[in-house]
C-alpha positions in Angstrom: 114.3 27.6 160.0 117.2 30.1 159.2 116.5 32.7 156.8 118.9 32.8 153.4 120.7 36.4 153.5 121.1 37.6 150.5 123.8 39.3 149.4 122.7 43.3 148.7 124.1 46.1 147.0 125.8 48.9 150.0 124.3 51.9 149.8 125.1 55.5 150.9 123.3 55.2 154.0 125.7 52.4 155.0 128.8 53.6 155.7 129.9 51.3 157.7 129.8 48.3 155.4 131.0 50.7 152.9 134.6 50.4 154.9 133.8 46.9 155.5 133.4 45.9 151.9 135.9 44.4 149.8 135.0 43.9 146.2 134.2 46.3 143.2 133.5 45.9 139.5 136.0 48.7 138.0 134.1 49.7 134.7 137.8 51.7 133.2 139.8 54.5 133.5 139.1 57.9 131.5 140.8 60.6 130.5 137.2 62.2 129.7 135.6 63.3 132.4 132.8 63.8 130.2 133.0 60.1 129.2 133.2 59.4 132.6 130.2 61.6 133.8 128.1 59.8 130.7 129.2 56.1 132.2 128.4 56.9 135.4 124.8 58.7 134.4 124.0 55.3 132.1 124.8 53.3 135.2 123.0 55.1 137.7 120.3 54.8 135.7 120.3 51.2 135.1 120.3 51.3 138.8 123.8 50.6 139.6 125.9 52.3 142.8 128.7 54.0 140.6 131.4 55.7 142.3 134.5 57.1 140.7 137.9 58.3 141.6 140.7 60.8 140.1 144.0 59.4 139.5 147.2 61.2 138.6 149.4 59.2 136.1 152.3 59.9 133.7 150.3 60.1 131.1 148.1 62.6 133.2 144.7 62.8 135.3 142.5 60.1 134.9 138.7 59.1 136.6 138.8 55.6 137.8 134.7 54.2 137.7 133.8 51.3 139.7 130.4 49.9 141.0 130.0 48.7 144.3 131.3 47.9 147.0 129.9 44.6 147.8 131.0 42.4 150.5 131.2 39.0 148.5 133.5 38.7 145.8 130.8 36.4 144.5 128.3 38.9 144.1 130.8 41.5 142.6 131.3 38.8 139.9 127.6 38.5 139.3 127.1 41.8 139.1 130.2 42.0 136.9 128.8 38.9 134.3 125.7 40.7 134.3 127.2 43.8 133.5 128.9 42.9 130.2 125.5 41.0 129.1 123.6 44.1 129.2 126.1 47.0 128.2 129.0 47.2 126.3 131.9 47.9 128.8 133.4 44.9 128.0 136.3 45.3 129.8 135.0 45.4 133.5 136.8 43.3 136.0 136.7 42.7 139.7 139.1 44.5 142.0 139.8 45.4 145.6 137.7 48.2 146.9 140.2 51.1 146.6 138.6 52.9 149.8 140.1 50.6 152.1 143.3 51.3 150.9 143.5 55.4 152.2 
């Protein structure tokens, strides 16, 4: 009998799905980096593969924080439903992985 794969979370070590993958749950933008820093450090902690970006806007620099990448958008949108259950970014939504597009 076939084995089910499940669908996992990408780690560091695997870069090359890294590139591969497509999905992320974006978390927000801030214009904190200390904000930012203590999202990132409450999702780590929950066990979550945070990663964040700068941005450069009109309105100035921002951080961009996402979780992920995942290779299903299917799982993203799990992880994304179980996000908002448990904290209270509310406002997470599921988005292209924006390392594939450098």
């Amino acid at each position: 009998a076939k084995k089910k794969r499940s669908s996992r979370l990408v780690t560091k070590a695997d870069k090359g799905a890294v590139k591969r993958a497509a999905w992320i749950v974006q978390i927000g933008l801030y214009s904190s980096n200390s904000n930012a820093n203590w999202v990132k450090k409450d999702l780590r902690r929950r066990g979550y593969p945070v990663a964040s970006m700068p941005m450069k806007t009109g309105r100035g620099a921002l951080t961009r924080l996402w979780i992920g990448p995942y290779q299903k958008r299917s799982t993203a949108a799990r992880i994304k439903n179980k996000i908002i259950t448990i904290t209270r970014y509310k406002h997470s939504f599921i988005a292209s992985n924006p390392l594939l597009r450098k």
